[in-house]
Backbone as a ProteinNet text record, in pm:
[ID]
protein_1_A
[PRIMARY]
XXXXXXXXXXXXXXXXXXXXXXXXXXXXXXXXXXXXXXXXXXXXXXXXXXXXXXXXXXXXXXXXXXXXXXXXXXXXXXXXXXXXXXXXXXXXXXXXXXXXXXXXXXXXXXXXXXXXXXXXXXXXXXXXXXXXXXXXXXXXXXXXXXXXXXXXXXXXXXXXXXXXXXXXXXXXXXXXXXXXXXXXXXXXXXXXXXXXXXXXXXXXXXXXXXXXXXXXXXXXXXXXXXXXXXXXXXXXXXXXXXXXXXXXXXXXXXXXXXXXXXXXXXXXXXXXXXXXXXXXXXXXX
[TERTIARY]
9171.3	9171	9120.9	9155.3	9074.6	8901.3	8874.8	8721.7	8649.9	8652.8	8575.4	8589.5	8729.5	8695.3	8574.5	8565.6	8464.7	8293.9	8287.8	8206.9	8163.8	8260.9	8205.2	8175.6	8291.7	8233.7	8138.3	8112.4	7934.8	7818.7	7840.2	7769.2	7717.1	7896.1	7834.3	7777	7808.3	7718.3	7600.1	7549.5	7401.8	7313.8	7419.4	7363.4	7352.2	7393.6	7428.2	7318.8	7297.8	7176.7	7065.7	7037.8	6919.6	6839.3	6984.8	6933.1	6908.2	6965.1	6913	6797.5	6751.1	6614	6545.9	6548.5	6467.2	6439.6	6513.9	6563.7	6487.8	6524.8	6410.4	6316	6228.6	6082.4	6046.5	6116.9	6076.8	6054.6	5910.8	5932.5	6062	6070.3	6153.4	6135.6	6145.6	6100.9	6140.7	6237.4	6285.8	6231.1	6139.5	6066.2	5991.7	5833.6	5733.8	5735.2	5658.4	5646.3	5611.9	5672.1	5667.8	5560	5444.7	5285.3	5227.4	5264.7	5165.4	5090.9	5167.6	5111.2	4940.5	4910.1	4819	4735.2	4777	4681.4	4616.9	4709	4594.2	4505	4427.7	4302.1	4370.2	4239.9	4317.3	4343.4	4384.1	4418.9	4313.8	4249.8	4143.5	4145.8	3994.5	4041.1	4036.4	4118	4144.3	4019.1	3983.1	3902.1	3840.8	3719.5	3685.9	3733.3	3774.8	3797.2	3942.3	3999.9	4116.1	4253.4	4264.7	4353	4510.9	4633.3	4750.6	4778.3	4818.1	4945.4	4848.2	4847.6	4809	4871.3	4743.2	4766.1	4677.6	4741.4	4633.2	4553.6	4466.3	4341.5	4194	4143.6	3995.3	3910.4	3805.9	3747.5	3566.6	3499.3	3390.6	3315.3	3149.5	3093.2	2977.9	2944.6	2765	2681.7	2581.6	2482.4	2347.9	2349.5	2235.9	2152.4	1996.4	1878.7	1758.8	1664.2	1559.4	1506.3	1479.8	1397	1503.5	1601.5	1735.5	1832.5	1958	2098.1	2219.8	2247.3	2316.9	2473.7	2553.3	2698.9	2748.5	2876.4	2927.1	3083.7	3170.5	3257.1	3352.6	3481.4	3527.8	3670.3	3742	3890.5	3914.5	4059.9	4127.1	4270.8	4300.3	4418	4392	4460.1	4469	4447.7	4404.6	4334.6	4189.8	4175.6	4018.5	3944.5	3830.3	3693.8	3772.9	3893.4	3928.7	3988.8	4083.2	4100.9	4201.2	4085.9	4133.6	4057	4072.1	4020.7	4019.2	3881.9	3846.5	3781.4	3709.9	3578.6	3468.5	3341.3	3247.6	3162.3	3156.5	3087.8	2997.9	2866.5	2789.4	2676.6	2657.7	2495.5	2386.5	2294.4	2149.7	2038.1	1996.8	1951.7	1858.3	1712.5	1619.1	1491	1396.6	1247	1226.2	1226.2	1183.6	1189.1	1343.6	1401.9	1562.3	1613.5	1763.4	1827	1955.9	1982.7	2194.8	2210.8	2339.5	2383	2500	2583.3	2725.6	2731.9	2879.5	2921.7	3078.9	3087.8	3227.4	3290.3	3399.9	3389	3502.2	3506.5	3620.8	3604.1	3694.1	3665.4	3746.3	3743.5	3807.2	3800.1	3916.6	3860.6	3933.3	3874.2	3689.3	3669.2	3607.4	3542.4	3521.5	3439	3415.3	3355.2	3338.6	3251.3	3322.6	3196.5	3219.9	3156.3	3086.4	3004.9	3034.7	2966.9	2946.8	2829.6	2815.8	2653.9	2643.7	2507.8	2428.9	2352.3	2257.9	2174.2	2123.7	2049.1	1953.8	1816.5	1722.2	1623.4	1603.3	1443.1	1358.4	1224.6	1118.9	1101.5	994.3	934.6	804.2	744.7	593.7	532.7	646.8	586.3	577.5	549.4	542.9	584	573.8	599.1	450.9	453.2	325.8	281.5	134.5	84.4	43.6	52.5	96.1	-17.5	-14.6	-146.8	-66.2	-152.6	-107.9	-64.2	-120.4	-69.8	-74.3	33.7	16.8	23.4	-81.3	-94.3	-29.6	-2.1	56.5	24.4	-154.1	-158.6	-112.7	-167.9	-101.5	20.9	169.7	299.2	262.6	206.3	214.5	143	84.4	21.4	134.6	31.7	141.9	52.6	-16.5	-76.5	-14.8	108.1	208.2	326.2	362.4	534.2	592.8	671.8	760.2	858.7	863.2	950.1	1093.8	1177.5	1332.2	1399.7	1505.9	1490.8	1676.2	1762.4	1905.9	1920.4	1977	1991.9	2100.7	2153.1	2304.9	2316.9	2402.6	2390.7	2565.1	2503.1	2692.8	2623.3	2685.2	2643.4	2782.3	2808.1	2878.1	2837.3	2908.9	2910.7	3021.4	2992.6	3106.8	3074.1	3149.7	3128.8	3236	3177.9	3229.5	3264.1	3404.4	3332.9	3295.6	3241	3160.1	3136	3179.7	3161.6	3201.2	3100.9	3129.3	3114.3	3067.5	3016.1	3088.7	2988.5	3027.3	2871	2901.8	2806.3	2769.9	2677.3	2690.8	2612.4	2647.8	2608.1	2626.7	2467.9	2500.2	2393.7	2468.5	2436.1	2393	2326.5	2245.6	2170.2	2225.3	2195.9	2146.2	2065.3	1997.5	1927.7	1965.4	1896.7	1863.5	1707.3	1683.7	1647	1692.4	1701.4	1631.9	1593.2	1528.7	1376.2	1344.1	1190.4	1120	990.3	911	861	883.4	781.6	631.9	618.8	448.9	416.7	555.8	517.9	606.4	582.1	627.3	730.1	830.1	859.1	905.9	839.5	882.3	1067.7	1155.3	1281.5	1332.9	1376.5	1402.8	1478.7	1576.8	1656.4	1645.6	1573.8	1549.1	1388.7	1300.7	1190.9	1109.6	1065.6	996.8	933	847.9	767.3	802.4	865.9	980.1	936.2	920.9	891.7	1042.5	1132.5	1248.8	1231	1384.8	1477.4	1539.8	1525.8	1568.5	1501.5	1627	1590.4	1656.2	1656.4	1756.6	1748.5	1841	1824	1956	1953.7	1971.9	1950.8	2054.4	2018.1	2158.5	2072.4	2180.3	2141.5	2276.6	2252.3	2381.7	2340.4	2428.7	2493.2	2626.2	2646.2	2712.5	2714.2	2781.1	2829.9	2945	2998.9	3046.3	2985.9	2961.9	3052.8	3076	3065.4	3276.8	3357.4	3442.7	3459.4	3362.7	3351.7	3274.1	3218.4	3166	3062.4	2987.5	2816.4	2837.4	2781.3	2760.6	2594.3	2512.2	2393.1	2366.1	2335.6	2248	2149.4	2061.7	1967.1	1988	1922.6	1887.5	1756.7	1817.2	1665.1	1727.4	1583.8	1578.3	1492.2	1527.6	1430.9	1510.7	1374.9	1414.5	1273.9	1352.7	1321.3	1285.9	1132.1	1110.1	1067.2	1160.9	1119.1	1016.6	986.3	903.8	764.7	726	631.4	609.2	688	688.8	678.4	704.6	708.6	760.4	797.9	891.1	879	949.4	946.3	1046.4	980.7	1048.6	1088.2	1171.1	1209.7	1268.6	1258.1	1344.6	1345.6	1497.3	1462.7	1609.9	1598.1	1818.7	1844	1990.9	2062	2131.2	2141.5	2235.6	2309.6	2426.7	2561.3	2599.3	2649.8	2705	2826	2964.3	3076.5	3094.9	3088.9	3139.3	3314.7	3284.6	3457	3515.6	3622.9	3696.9	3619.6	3541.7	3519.7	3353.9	3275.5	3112.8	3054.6	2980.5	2864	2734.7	2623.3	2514.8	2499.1	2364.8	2300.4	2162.4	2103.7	1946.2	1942.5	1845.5	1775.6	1661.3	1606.2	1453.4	1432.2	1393.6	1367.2	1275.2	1147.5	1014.1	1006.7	880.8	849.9	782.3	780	695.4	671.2	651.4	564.7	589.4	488.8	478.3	340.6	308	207.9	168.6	260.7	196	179.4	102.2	106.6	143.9	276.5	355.6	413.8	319.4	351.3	564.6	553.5	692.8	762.9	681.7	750	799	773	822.8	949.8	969.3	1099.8	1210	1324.7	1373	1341.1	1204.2	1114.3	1161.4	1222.6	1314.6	1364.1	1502.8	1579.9	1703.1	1712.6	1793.8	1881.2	2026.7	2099.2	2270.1	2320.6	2437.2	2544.9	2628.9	2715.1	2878.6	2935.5	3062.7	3189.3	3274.9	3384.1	3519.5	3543.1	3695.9	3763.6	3910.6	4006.9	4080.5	4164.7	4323.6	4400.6	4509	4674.2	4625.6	4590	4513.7	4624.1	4674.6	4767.1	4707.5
4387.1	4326.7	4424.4	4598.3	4639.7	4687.6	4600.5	4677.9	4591.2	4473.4	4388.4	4496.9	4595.4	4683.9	4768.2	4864	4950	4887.2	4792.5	4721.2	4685.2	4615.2	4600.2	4683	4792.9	4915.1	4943	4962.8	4976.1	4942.7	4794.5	4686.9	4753.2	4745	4818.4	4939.9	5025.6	5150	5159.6	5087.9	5046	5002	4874.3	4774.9	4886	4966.7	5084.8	5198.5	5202.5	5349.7	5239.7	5145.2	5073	5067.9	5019.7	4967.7	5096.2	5241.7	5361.2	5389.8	5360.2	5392.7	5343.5	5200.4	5141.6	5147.3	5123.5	5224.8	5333.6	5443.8	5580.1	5540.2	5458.6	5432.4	5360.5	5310.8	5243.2	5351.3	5271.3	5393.4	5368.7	5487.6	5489.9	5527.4	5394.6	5420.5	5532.4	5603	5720.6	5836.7	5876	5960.4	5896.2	6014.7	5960.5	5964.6	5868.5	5845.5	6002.9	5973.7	6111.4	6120.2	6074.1	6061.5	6101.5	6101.4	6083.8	6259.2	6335.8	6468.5	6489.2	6385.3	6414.4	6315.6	6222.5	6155.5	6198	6340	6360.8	6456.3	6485.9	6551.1	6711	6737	6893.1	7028.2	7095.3	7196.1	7252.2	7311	7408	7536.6	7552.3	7668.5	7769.2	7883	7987.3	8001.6	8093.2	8123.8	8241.1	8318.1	8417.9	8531.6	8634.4	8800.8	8790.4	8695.3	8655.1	8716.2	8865.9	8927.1	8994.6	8922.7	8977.9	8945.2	9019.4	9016.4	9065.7	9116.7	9198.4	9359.7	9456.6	9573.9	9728.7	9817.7	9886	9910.3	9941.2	9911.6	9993.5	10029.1	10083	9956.7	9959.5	9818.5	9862.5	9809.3	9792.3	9724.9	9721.6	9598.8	9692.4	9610.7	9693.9	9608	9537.2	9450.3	9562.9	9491.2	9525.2	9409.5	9411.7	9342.6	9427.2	9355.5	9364.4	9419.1	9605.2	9701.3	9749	9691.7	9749.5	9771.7	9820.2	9919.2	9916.9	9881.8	9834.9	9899.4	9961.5	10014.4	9994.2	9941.8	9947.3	9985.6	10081.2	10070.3	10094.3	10028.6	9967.4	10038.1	10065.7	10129.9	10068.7	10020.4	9936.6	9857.1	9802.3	9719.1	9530.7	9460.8	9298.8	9266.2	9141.6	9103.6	9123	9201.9	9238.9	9145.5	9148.5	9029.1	8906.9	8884.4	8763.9	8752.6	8847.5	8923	8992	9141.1	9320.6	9344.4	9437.3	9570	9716.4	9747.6	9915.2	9943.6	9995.4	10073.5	10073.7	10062.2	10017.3	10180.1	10261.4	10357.9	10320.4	10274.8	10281.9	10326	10409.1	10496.6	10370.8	10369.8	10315.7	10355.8	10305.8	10337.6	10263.7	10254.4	10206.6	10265.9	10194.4	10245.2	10286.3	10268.3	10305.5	10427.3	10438.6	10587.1	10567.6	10696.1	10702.7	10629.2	10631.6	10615.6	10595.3	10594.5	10568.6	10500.8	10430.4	10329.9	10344.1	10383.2	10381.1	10263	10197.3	10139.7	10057.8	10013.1	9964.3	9826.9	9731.7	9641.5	9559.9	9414.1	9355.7	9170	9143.2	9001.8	8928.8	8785.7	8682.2	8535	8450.2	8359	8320.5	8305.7	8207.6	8302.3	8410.3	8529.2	8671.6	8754	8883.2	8981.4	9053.1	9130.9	9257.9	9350.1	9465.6	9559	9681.9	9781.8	9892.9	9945.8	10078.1	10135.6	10259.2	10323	10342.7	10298.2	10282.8	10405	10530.4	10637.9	10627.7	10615.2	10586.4	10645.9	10729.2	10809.1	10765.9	10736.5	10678	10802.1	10762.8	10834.1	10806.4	10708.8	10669.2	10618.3	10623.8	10552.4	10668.1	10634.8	10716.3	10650	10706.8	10613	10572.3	10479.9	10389.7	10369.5	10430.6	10437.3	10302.9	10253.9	10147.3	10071.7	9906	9816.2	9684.4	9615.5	9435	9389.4	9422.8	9352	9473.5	9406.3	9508.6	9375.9	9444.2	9427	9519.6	9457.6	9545.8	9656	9688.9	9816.1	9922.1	9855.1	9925.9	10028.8	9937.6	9989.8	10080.4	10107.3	10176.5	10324	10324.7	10433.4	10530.5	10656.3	10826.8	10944.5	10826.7	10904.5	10970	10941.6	10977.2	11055.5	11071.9	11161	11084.6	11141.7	11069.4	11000.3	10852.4	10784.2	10818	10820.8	10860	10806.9	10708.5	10711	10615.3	10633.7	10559.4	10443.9	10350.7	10208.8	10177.8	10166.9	10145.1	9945.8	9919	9774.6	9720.8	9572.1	9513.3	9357.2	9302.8	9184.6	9111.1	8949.7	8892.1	8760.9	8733.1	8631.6	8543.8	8377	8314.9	8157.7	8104.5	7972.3	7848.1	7772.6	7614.1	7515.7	7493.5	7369.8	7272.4	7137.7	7065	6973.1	6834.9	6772	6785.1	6812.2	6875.9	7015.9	7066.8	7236.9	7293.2	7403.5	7466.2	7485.9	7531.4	7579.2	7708.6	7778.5	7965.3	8014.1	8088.3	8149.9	8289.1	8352.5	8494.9	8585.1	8675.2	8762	8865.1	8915.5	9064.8	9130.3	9248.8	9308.4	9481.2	9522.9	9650.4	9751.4	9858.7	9944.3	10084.8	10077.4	10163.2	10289	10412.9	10558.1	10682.1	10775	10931.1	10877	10699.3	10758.2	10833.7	10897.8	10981.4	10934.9	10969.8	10910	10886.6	10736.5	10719.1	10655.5	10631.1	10566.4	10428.8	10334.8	10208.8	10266.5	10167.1	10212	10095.3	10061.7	9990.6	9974.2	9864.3	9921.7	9852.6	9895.5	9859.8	9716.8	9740.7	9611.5	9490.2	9517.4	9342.7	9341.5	9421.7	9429.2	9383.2	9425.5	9409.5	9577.2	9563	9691.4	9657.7	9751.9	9816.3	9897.1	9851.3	9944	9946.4	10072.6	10122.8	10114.9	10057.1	10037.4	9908	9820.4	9656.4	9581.7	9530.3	9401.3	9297.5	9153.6	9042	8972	8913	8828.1	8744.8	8604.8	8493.7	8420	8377.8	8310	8198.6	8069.5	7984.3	7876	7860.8	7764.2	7654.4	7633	7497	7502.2	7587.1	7618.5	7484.6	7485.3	7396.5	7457.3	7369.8	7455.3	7329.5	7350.3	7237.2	7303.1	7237.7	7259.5	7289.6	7233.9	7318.7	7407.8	7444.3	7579.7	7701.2	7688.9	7792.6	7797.3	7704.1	7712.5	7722.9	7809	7774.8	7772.9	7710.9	7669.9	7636.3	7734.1	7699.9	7727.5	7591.5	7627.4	7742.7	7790.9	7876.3	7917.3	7947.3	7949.9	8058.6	8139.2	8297.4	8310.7	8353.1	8376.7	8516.7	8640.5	8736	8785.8	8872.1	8937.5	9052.3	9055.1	9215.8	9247.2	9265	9267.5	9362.5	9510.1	9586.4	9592.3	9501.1	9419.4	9315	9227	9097.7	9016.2	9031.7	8919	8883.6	8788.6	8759.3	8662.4	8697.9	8612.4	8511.5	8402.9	8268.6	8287.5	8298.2	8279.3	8191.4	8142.8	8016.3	8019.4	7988	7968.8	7962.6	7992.5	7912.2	8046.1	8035.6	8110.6	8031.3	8098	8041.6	8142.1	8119.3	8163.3	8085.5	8181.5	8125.5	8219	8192	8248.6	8246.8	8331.6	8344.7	8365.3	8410.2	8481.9	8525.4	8587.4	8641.7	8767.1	8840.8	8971.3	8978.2	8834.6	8902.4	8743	8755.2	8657.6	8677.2	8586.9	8579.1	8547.7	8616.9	8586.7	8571.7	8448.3	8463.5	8461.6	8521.7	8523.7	8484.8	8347.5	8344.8	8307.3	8374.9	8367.8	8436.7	8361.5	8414.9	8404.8	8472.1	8471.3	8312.6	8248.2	8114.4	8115.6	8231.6	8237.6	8362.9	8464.6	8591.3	8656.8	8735.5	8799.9	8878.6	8997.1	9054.2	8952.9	9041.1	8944.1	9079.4	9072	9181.3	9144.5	8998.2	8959.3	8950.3	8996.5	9017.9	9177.7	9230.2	9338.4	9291.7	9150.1	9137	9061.3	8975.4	8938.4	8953.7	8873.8	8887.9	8785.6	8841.6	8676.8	8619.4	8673.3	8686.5	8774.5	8756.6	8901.7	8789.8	8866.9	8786.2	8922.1	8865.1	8995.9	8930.7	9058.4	9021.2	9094.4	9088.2	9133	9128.9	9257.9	9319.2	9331.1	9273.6	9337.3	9362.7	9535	9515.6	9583.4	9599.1	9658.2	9684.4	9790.1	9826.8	9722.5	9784.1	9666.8	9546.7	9493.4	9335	9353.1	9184.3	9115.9	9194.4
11351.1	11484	11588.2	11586.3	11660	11633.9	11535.3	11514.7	11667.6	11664.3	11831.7	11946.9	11977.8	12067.1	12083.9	11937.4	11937.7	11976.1	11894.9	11903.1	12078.9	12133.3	12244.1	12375.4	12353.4	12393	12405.4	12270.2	12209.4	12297.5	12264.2	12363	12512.4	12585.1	12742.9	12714.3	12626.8	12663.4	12651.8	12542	12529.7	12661.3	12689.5	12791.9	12930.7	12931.2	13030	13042.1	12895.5	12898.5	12881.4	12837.4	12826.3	12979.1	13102.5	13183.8	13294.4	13242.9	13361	13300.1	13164.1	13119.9	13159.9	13205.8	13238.9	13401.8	13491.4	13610.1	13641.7	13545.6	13547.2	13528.6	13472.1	13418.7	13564.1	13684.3	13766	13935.3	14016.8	14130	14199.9	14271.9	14361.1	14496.4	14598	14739.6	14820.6	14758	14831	14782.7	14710	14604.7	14534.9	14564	14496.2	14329.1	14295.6	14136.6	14055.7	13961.2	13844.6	13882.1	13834.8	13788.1	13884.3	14014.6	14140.3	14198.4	14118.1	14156.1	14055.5	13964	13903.7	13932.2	14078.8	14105.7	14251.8	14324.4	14418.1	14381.4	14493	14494.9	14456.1	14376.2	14339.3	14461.5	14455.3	14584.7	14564.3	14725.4	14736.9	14660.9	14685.8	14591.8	14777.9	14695.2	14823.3	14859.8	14964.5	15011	14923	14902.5	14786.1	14860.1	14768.9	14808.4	14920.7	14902.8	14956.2	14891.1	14900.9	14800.6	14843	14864.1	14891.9	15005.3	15048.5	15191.6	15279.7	15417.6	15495.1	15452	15469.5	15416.7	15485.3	15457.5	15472.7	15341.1	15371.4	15189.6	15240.7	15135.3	15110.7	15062.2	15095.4	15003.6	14995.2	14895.5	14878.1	14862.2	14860.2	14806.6	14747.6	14633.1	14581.1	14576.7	14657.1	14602.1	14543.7	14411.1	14318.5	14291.1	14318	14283.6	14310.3	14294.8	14281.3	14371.9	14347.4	14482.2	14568.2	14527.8	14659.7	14566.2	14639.2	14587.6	14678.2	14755.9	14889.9	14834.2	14811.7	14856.6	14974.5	14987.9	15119.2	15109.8	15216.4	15221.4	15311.5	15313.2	15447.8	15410.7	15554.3	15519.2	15643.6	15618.5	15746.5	15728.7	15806.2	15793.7	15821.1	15749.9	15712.7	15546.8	15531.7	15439.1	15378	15286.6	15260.5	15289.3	15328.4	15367.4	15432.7	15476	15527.9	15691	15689.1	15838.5	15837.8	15883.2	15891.2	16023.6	16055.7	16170.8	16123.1	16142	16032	16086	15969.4	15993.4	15884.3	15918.6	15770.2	15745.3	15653	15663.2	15523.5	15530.6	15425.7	15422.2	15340	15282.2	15254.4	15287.7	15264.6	15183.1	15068.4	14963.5	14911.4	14987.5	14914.3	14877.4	14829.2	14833.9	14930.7	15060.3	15187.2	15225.5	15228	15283.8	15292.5	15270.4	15293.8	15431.5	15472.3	15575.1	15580.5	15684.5	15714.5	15798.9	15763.5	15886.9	15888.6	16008.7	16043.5	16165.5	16177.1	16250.7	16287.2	16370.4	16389.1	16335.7	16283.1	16246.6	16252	16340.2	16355.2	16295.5	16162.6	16094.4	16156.9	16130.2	16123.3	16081.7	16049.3	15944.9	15983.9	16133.8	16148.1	16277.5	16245	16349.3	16285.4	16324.1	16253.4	16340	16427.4	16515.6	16494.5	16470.8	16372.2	16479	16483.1	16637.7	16563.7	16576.1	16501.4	16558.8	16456	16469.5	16342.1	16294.1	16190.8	16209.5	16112	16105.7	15998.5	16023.7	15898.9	15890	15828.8	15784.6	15670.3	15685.7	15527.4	15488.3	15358.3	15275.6	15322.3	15365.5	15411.2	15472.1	15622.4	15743.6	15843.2	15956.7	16078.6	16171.2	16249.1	16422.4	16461.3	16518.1	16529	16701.9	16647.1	16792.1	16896.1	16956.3	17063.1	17083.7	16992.7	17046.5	17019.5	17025.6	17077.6	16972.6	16816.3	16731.4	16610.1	16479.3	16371.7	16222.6	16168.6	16004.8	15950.9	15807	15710.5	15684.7	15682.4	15637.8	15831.9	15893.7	15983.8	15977	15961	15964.8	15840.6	15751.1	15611	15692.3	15773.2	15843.8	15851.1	15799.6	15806.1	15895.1	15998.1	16120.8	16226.5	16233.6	16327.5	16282.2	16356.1	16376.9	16210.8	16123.2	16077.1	16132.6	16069.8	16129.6	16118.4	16196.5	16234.5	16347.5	16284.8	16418.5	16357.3	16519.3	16548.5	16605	16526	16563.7	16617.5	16755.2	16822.1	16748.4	16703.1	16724.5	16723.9	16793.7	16810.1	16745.1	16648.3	16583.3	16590.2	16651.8	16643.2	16559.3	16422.1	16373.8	16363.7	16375.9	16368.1	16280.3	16304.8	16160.6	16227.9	16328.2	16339.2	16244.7	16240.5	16131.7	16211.8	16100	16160.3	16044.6	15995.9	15916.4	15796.2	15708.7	15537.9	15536	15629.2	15624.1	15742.1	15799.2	15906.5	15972.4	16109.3	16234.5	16181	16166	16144.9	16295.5	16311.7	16451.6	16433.4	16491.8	16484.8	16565.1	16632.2	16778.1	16707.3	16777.7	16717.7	16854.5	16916.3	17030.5	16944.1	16932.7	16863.7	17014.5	17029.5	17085	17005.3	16955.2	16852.9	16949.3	16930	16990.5	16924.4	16896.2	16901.5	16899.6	16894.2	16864.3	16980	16911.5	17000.2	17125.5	17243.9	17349.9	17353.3	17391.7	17378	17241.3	17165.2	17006.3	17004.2	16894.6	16858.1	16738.4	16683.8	16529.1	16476.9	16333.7	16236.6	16208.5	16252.5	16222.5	16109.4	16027.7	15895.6	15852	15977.2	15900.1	16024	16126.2	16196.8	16159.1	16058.5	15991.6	16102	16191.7	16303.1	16402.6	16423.1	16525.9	16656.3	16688.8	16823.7	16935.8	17065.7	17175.4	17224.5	17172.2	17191.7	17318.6	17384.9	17304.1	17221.7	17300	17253.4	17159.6	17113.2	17017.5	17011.5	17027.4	17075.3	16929.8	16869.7	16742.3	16742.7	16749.2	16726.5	16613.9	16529.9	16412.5	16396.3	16343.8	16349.2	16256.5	16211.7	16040.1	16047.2	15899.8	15867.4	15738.1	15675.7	15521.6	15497.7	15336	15310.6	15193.6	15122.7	14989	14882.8	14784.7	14680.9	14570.8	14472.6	14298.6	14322.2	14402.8	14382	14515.3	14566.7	14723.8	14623.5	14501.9	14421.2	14478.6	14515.2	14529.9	14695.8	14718	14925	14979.8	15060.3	15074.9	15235.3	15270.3	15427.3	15467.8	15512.9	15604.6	15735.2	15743.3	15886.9	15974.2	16109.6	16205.1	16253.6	16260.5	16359.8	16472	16529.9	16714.8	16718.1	16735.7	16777.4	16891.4	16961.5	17091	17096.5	17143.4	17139.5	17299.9	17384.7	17570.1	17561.8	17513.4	17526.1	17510.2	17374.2	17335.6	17421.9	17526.6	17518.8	17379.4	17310.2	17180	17165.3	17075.2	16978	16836.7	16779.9	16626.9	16607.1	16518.7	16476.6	16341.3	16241.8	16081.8	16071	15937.3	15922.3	15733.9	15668.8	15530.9	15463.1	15386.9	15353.4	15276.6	15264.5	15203.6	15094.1	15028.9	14864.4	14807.4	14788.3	14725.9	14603.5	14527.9	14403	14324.3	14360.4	14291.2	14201.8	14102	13961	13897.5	14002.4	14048.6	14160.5	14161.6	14287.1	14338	14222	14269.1	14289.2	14181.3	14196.4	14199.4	14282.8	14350.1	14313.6	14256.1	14290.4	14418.6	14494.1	14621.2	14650.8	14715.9	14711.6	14867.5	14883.2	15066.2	15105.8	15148.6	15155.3	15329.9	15393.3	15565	15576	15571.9	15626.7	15769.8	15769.8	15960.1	15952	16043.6	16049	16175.1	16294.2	16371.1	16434.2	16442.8	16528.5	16516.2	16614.8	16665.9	16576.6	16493	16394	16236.2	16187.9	16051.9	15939.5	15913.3	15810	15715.5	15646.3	15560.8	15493.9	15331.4	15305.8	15398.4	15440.9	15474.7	15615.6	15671.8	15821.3	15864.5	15701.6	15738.6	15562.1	15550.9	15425.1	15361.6	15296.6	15245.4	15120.1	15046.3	14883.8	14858	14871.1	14860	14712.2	14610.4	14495.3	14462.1	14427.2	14352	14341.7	14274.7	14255	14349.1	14368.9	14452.4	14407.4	14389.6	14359.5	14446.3	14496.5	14539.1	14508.8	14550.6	14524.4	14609.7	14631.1	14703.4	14690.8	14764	14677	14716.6	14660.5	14700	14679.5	14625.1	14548.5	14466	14476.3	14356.3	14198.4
[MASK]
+++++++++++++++++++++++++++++++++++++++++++++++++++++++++++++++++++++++++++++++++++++++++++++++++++++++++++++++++++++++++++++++++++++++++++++++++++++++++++++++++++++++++++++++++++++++++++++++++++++++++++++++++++++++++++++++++++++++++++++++++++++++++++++++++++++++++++++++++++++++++++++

């Protein structure tokens, strides 16, 4: 006579776990569904070279390609490449001629303005004697003084967003110093012939970042200023990025001149510049 107890016992407990199973298998308006974390969009990826806490740190970069050697390195306090305040001291190392840059440096996500003095001597130019226009073989001329000469510059870059991409914007104020009186000079890195002291450069683009944020791709336009000359030059041509990782990037550079007075072919603007690029830093996770 007592077996019907156990039995129905039985019964409710069944009828009991059947119905929280079924219960659990159902949403619940007060909490989202089990499943639903694998139905949003996946999380960004961080930003690249985005490494730790705020710190004090040493940091570097090496771009290696084709004809160039570029080292750079930076000591300061924040986040490496994302936002710190330092100082950039890097050696210059190409076919051309040696050179050096030193300079103060202040990041932050979405700005970057950079003050220093650039020092550069060739192997096979001179300082260039003073007419209306220059060809290539011109600047190659070793009729003059060797070229030598100090670049003061303050460059402010910054990045709007704006749709799917961002705005790029970027200031460039250069007053090149020791050349000889009565001479012009070829200056290396706004690749343009200089009646010291000024040089004005303006450049402004449109990045975008595909594949993930791995691939990054912008058009850009250049207008630079030569008051001494009266001249000035037009470039225009895109940039392309490609992350492999946290620490090394492919990089291509194509910005020809597409309108100016001299004709200096690849030597007048950064007509194809391709390479890879390294960074690292201390106190990184």
């Amino acid at each position: 006579m007592r077996a019907p107890i156990p039995l129905a016992v039985c019964a409710v407990v069944a009828t009991l776990v059947g119905t929280v199973a079924v219960r659990a298998g159902e949403p619940d308006a007060s909490s989202p569904p089990a499943d639903e974390p694998a139905k949003l969009e996946p999380a960004p990826i961080p930003p690249p070279y985005y490494w730790g806490e705020s710190r004090f740190f040493v940091a570097g970069e090496l771009d290696l390609g084709f004809l160039y050697f570029r080292p750079r390195l930076s000591a300061g306090y924040g986040q490496p490449y994302r936002q710190w305040v330092g100082i950039d001291a890097n050696p210059i190392v190409s076919i051309d001629g040696p050179g050096v840059y030193s300079g103060l440096r202040f990041k932050v996500p979405f700005g970057d303005l950079r003050v220093g003095g650039r020092f550069r001597t060739t192997f096979e130019r001179s300082f260039l004697v003073p007419q209306e226009r220059y060809e290539i073989d011109d600047i190659e001329s070793r009729e003059g003084p060797l070229s030598r000469y100090l670049s003061w510059e303050s460059q402010l870059t910054t990045k709007v967003p704006a749709g799917p991409g961002a705005i790029l914007i970027e200031l460039t104020g250069t007053a090149v110093t020791l050349v000889d009186d009565g001479y012009y000079v070829f200056e290396e890195t706004v690749r343009a012939v200089v009646d010291p002291p000024w040089v004005w450069r303006a450049r402004l683009g449109y990045g975008m970042r595909l594949v993930d944020g791995r691939f990054g791709f912008a058009p850009v336009a250049e207008f630079l200023h030569i008051p001494g000359r009266e001249t000035y030059m037009v470039r225009g041509g895109v940039l392309v990025r490609f992350r492999i990782s946290e620490t090394v990037e492919l990089r291509a550079t194509s910005v020809p001149t597409l309108v100016s007075r001299d004709k200096l072919g690849a030597e007048g603007a950064d007509t194809f510049l391709a390479g890879l690029r390294w960074r690292w830093a201390t106190g990184g996770p």
